[in-house]
C-alpha positions as CSV (number, residue, x, y, z in Angstrom):
1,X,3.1,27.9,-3.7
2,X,2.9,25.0,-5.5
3,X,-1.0,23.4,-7.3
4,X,-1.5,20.8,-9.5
5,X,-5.3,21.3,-11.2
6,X,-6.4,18.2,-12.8
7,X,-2.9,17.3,-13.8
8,X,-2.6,13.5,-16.1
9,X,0.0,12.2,-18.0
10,X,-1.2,9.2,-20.6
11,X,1.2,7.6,-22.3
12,X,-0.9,6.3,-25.4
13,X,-3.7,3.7,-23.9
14,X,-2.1,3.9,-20.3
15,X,-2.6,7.0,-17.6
16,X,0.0,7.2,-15.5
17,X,-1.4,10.3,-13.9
18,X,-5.1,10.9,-13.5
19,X,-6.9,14.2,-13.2
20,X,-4.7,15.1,-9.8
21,X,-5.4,17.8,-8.0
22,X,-3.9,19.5,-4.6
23,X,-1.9,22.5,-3.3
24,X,0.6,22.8,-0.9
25,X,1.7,26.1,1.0
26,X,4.1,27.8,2.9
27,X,5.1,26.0,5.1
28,X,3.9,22.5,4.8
29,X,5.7,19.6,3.9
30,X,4.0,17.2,2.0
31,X,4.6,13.6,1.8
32,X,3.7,12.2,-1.6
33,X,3.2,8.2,-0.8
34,X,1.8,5.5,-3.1
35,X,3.6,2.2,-4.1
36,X,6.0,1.5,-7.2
37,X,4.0,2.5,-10.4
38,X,1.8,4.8,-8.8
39,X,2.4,7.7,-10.7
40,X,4.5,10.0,-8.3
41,X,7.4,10.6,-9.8
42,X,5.5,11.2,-12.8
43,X,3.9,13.5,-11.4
44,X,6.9,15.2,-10.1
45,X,9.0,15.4,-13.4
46,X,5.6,17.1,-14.8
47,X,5.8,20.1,-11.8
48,X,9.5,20.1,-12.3
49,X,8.7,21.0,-16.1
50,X,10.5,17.5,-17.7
51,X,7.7,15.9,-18.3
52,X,5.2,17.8,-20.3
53,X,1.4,16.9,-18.9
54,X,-1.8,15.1,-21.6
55,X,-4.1,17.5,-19.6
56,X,-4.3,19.8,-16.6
57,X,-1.6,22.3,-15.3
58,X,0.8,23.0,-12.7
59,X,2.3,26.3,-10.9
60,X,4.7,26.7,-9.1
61,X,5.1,30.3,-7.1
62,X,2.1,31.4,-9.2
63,X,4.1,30.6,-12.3
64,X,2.9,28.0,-14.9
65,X,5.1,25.5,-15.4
66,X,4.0,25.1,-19.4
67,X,3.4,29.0,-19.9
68,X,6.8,30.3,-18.0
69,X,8.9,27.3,-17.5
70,X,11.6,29.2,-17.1
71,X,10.5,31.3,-13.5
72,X,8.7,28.0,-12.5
73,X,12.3,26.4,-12.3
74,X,14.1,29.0,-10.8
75,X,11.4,29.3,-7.4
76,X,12.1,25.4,-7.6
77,X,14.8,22.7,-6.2
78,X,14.3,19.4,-7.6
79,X,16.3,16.1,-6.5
80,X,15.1,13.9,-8.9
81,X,14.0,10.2,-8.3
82,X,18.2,8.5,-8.4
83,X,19.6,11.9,-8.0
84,X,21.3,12.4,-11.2
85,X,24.6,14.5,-11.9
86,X,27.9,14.5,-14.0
87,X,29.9,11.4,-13.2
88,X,32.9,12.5,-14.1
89,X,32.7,15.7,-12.7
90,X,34.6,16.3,-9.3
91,X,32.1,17.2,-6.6
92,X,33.3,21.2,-6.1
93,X,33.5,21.6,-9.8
94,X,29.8,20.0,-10.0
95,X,28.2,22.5,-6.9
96,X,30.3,25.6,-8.7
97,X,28.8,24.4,-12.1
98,X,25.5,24.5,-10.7
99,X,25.6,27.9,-8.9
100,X,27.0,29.6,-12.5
101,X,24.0,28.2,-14.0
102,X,21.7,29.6,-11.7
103,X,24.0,32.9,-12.3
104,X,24.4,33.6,-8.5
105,X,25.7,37.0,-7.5
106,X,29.7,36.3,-6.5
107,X,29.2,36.9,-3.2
108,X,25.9,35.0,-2.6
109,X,27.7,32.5,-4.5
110,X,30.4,32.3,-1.8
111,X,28.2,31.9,1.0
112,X,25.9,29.6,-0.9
113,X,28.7,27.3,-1.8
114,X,29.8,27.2,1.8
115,X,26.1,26.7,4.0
116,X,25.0,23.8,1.4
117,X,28.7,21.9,1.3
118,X,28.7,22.4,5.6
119,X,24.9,21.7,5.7
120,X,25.4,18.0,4.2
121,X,29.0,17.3,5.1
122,X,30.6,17.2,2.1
123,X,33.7,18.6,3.1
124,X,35.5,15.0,2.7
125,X,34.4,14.6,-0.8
126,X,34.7,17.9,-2.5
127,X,38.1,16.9,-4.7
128,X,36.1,13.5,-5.5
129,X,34.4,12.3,-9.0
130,X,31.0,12.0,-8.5
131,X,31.0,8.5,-10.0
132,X,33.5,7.4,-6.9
133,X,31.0,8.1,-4.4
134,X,28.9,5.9,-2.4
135,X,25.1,6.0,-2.9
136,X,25.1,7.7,0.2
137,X,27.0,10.8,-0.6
138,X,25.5,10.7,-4.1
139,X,22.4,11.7,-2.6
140,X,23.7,14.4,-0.8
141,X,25.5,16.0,-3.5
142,X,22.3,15.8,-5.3
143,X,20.3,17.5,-2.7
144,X,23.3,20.2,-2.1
145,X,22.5,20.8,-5.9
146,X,19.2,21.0,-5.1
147,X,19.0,23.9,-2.5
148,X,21.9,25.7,-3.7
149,X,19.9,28.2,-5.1
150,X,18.2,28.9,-2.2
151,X,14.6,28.3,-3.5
152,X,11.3,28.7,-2.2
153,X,9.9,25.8,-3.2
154,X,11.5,22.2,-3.1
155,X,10.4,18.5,-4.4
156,X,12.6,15.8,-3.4
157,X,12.0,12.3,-4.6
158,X,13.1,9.8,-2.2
159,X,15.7,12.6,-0.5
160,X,16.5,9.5,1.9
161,X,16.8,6.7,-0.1
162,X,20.5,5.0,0.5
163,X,21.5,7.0,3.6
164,X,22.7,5.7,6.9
165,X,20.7,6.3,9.7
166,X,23.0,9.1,11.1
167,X,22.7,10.9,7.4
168,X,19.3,10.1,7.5
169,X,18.5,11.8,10.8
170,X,20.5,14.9,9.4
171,X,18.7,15.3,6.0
172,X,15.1,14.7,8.0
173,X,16.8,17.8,10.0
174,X,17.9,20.1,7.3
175,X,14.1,19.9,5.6
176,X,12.6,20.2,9.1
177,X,14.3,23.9,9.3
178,X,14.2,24.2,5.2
179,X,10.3,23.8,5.9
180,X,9.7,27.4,7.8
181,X,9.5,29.6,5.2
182,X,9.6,27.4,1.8
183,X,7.2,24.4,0.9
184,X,8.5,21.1,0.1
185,X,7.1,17.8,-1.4
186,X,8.2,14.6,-0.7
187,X,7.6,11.8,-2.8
188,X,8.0,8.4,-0.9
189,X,7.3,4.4,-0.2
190,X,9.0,4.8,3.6
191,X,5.9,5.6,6.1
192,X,8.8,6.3,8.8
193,X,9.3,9.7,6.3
194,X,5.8,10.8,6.6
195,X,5.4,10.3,10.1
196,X,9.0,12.1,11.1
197,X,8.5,14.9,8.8
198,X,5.1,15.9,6.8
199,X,2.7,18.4,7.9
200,X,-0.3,16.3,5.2
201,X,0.2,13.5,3.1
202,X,-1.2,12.4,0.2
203,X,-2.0,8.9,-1.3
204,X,-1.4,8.2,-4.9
205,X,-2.2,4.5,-6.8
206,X,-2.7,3.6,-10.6
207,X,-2.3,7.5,-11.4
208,X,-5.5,8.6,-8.7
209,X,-5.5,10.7,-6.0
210,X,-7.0,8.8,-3.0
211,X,-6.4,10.3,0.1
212,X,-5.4,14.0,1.1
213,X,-4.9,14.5,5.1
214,X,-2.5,15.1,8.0
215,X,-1.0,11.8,9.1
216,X,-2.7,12.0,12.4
217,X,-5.9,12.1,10.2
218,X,-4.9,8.9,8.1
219,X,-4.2,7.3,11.4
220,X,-7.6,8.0,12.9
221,X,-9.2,5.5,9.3
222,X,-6.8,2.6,10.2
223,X,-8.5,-0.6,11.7
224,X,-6.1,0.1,14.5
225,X,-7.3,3.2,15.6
226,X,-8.4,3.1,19.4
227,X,-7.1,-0.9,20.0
228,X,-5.1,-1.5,23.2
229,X,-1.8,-3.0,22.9
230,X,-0.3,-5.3,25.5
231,X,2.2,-7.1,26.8
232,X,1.1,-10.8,27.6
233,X,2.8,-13.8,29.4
234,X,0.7,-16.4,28.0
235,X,-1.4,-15.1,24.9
236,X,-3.7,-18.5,24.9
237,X,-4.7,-17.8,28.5
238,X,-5.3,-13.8,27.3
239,X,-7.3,-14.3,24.4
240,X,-9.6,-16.7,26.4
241,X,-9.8,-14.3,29.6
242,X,-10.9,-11.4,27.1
243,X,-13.3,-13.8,25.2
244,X,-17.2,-12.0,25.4
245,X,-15.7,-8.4,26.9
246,X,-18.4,-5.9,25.6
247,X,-16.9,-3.7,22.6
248,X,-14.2,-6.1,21.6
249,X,-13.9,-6.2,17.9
250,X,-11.1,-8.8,17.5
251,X,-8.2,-10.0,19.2
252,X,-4.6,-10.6,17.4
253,X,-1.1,-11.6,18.4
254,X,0.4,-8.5,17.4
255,X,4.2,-9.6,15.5
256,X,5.5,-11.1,18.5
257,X,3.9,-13.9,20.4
258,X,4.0,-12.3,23.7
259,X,2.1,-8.9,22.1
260,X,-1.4,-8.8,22.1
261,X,-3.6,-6.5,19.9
262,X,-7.4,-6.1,21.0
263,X,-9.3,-4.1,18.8
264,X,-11.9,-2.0,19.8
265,X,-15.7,-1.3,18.4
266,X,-16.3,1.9,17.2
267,X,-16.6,4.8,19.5
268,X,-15.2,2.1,22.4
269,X,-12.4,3.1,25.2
270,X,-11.4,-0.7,26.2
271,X,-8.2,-0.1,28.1
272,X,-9.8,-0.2,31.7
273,X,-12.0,-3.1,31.3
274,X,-9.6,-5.2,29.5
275,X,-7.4,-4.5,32.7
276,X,-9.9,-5.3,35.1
277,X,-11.0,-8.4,32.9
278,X,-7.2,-9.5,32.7
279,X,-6.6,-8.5,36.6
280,X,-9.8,-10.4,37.8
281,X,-8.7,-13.6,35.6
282,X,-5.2,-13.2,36.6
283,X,-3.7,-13.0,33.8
284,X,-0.3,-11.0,33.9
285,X,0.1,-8.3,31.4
286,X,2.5,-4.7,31.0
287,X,2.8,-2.0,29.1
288,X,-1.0,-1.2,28.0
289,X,-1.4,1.2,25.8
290,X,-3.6,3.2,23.1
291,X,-3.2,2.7,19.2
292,X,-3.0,6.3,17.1
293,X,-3.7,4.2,14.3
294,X,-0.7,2.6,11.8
295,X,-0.4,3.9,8.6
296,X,0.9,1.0,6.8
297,X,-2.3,-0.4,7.1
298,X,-4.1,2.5,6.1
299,X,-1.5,2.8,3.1
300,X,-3.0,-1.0,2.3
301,X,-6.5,-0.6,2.4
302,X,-6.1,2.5,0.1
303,X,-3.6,1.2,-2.3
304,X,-4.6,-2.5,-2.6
305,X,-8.8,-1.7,-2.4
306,X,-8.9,1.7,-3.9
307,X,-11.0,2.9,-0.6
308,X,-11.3,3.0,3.4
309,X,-14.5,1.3,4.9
C-alpha cells in the first residue's frame, strides 16, 4: 500500500534522506521514530508528493507519487508535521471546503461531514476560526481534514502532539479502528505512541534507515531485556546480598532509590535465585518482575551509536 525504494532527499552537500527503503501494508501501522533532524518528515512530505525526491521513488496504492501524483494523493490522508489549515476560515466552512475539493458525492458528503466532526468532537467548535482554537483542537480539525475523504492509506505526523490525555486516548482509538482495513504511518519522538499503537516501527537518524521491527522485537536488543526489577527496602544492603550471584551482569538503582534493576547475562533467567539470594540474606524486597526490554534505550543506542551490540 504504501513503499518507499531507495528514497533520498539532498539538499545541495547535505542528505536529509538516505537511500530509504520499506513497505507497509494493510493493516499495519507503522511508527516512524528518530530524533529532531532525522529526516522523517522529510521523508513524509516526499510520499505525500510536496517534497520532490534527489533519487529513489515512492507509491502509494500502486500509484507513483512522481509519475501519477494526482491518484497517489487521493488513496492518501496526510496531517502534516503542525497541522496546517486556513486561519481565518471557520471550522465547518474549512471541513466543507475540504470535501468539495476532494469532489465528494452529496450524499457521501453528508455522512462524511457528520462521522469525522462526531469522530473528533468538534461539535463545540464548528462556528469557530481556526486561528481561535487551542493547539489541541487545531490538531483535530487537521486530522478530521485528513480522513474526510475516507482514504486507504493515512500518514500522520505527530497526530498527538498538543492533546490532552483524554484527546489523546481518543485519537490513539480512532487510528486503532482506522487501522483494519487501511495502512497508516506515524511519524514520531513519543515511544509511549509506538508501544500503544504500531504493529512495526522503524528507526530513522541523519537521513538512514536503522532499524525495521515490531516493537516487541526492538525490546528484545535493549540492555534491559530479561533483567529483574524490584522493589527494595535498603538498596546498599541489596546490592551487597546480590554481589557474586552467577549470571548477574550489573546491578542499578533503577530511577527511584528504593528500585532495583539487576541485569541479567545473556540467555540467564535470574528471578528465582535473586529471590532465594535476597530471602536467604534477608533482605526484604516486592514486586519482582521480568523486563520486556525498554525502548528508549534501544532508541539511544541506535540513534546516538548508529548500531545495537
Amino acid at each position: 500500500m504504501i513503499e518507499t525504494r531507495e528514497l533520498s532527499k539532498r539538499y545541495g552537500r547535505i542528505t536529509a534522506v538516505d537511500a530509504v527503503s520499506f513497505t507497509v501494508g494493510t493493516g499495519e501501522v507503522l511508527g516512524f521514530l528518530g530524533p529532531n533532524g532525522a529526516g522523517k518528515s522529510t521523508t513524509m512530505r516526499m510520499l505525500a508528493g510536496f517534497l520532490a525526491p534527489s533519487g529513489g521513488s515512492a507509491s502509494v496504492c500502486g500509484h507513483d507519487v512522481a509519475g501519477d501524483p494526482l491518484a497517489a494523493r487521493r488513496a492518501l490522508g496526510y496531517l502534516p508535521e503542525g497541522a496546517p489549515s486556513y486561519g481565518e476560515m471557520r471550522v465547518q466552512s474549512f471541513l466543507a471546503f475540504i470535501a468539495d475539493a476532494h469532489r465528494l458525492e452529496p450524499a457521501q458528503r453528508r455522512r462524511r461531514l457528520d462521522e469525522v466532526i462526531a469522530r473528533l468532537a468538534l461539535e463545540s467548535v464548528l462556528s469557530q476560526r481556526i486561528d481561535t482554537l487551542s493547539k489541541g483542537f487545531r490538531r483535530r480539525v487537521a486530522l478530521a481534514a485528513a480522513i474526510l475523504h475516507d482514504p486507504p492509506a493515512l500518514l500522520l505526523d505527530e497526530p498527538t502532539d498538543g492533546l490532552d490525555p483524554n484527546q489523546k486516548h481518543d485519537v490513539r482509538q480512532l487510528i486503532r479502528d482506522m487501522s483494519r482495513d487501511r495502512t497508516i504511518v506515524i511519524s514520531t519522538h513519543i515511544l509511549e505512541e509506538v508501544q500503544a499503537l504500531c504493529t512495526r516501527a522503524i528507526v530513522i537518524a541523519r537521513g538512514k534507515l536503522l532499524a525495521d521491527a515490531t516493537p516487541a522485537e526492538l525490546e528484545r536488543r535493549s540492555r534491559y531485556h530479561g533483567a529483574v526489577s524490584l522493589q527494595v527496602g535498603d538498596t546498599v544492603t541489596a546490592r551487597s546480598a546480590l554481589d557474586g550471584l552467577q549470571g548477574v551482569a550489573a546491578v542499578e538503582v533503577d530511577g527511584d532509590d528504593d528500585r532495583l534493576l539487576v541485569l541479567a547475562r545473556p540467555g540467564v533467567d535470574l528471578l528465582q535465585a535473586i529471590e532465594e539470594r535476597l530471602g536467604a540474606r534477608g533482605v526484604v524486597f516486592s514486586d519482582a518482575r521480568i523486563e520486556r526490554g525498554r525502548l528508549d534505550d534501544v532508541f539511544r543506542s541506535l540513534t546516538l551509536d548508529g548500531a545495537m551490540p
